[in-house]
N, C-alpha and C positions, 0 to 999 in steps of 0.2 A: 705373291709367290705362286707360281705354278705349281699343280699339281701333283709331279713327279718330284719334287724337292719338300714335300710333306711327307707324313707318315701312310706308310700301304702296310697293306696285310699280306702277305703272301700266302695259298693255298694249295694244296697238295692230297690225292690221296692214289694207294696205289691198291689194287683190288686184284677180284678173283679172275674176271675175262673184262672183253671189249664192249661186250652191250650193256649201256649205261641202265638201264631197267633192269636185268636180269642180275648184273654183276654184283660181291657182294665187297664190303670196304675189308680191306688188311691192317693196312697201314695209313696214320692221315698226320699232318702235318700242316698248324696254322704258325708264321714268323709273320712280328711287327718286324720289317723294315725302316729306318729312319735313318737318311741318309746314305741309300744305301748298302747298310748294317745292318744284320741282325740284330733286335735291340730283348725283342722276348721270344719266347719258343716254345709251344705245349706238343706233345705228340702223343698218339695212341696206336696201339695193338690191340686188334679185333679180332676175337675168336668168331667168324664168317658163319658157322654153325653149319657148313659144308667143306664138301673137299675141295681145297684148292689146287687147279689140274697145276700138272708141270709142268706146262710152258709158261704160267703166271707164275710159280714159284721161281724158276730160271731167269725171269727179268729182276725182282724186289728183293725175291733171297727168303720166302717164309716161306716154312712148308707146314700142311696142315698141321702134323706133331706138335710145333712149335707155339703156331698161333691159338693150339687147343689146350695148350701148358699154361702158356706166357698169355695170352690174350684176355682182355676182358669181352663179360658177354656185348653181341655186335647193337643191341637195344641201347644201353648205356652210350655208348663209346659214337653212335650217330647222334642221340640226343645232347650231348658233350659239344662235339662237332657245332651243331645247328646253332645251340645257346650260344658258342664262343664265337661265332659269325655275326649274329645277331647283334650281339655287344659291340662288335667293331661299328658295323652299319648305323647303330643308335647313335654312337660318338661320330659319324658322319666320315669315318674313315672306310674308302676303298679294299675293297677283297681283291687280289690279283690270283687271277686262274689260271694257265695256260692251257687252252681248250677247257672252257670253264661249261660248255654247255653238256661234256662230260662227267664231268666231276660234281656240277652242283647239280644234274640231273640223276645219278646214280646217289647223291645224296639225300634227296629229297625221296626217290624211291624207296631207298631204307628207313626214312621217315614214317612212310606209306606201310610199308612192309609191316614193320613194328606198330601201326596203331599210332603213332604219335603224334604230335601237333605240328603241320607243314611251315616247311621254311620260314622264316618270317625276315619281311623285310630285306629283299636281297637285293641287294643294289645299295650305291653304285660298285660296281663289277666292271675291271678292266683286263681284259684278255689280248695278250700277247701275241698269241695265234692268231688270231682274228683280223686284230689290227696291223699285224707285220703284212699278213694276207692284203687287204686291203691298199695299203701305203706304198705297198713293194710288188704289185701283183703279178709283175713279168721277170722274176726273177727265177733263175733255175736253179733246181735241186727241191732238197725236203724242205718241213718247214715242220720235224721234230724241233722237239725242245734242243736238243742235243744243238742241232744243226743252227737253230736261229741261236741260240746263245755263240755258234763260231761265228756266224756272221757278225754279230755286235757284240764281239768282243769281251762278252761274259765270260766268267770260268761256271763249271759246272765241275762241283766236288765228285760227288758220285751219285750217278746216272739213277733215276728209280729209286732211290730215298727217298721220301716224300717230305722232309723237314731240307735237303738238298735243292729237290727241283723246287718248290714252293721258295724257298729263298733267289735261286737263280730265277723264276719266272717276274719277280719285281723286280731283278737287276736290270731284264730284259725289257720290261715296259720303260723303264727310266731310260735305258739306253736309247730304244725307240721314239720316245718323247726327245730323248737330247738329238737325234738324229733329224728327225720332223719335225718342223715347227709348228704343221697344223695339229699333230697329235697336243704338241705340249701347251699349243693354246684355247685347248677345250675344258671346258669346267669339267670334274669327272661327271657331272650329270651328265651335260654335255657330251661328252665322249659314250656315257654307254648307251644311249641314244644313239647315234653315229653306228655304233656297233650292232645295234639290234639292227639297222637296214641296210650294214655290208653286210653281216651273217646271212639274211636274207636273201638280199643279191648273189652273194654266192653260191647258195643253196639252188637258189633258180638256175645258176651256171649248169652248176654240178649236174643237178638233174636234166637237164636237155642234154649235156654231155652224153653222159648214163644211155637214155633214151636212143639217140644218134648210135649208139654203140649196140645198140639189138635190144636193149630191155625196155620193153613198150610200159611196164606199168610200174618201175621203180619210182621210190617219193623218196627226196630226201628233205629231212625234216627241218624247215626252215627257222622254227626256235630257237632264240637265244636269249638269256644266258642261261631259262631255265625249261625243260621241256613237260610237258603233261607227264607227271609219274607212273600214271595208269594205262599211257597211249600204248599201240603198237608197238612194237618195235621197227623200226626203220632206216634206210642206209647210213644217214650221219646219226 
């Protein structure tokens, strides 16, 4: 049985901004998928222990008040996070990300942040974004979540939920898998292997792009799934 007809994890988390180091977690969302379906579901509310600007509260819908009320402190609620990843990984079941060098790099940075013991054992890790990227790479338009789930025929409940997107981001590897045969005949090792040297190639893309375009010393960071917590910050 292929990989996409087993059990995935789907991941989510929706935060304070865009830069995966600096940014801090809100909302996070781990669903077993099987078959599918959601089969379990844990979610957290992180008091960020900063202010969350308006235009992140205007995507997810938290605003500081709320996650200062209702939120547990953001120490607990990453460490939570990391152990419940970890458990999937042990039992040899796949974490689905979409843009996972995001989400599992801003997590590990809270890790950092906090003092706590870094990720463990991450992988295998299958990203959507990555691999739609790779498989489909002359394809117009975005390659949001929003956008790749119309293209294959996902639903996507509501946008920026993080127990939402992390459920549509495994519908979307599965559909990608059903669509590809070469996605669907990689062992997940396999595949995220694969993915660490399209992330990479694309990175190389991107950055000559960049370059070509006037900016002689941009880097973008060719890491994936997870990047240095400590590094710079950098384009992707």
């Amino acid at each position: 049985m292929t990989w996409h007809h087993q059990p995935l994890v789907g991941f989510d988390l929706e935060t304070t901004g865009t830069d995966p180091l600096d940014a801090r977690i809100v909302t996070a969302a781990v669903v077993v998928v099987r078959a599918g379906e959601p089969a379990e579901r844990r979610t957290w509310l992180a008091d960020p222990g900063i202010r969350i600007p308006a235009q992140a509260s205007a995507i997810h819908g938290i605003s500081t008040e709320r996650a200062a009320a209702e939120g547990r402190p953001a120490r607990e609620v990453a460490a939570e996070i990391a152990e419940t990843l970890a458990g999937h990984w042990a039992r040899g079941i796949p974490v689905v990300a979409y843009n996972a060098a995001f989400d599992l790099t801003l997590l590990a940075a809270e890790l950092h942040r906090h003092e706590l013991p870094p990720l463990a054992g991450a992988g295998p890790v299958i990203d959507p974004y990555t691999i739609d990227r790779a498989v489909d790479r002359y394809r117009r338009g975005k390659r949001t979540l929003e956008a790749v789930c119309t293209e294959y025929g996902v639903a996507l409940d509501t946008a920026h939920d993080a127990a939402s997107d992390a459920l549509a981001a495994a519908r979307v590897a599965i559909a990608i898998a059903d669509r590809h045969a070469l996605v669907a005949s990689l062992t997940p090792a396999e595949l995220h292997e694969r993915q660490i040297r399209w992330y990479a190639d694309w990175a190389a893309d991107f950055q000559s792009f960049l370059r070509r375009k006037g900016d002689a010393t941009v880097v973008v960071d060719a890491e994936w799934p997870l990047r240095n917590p400590t590094a710079a910050s950098s384009v992707a």
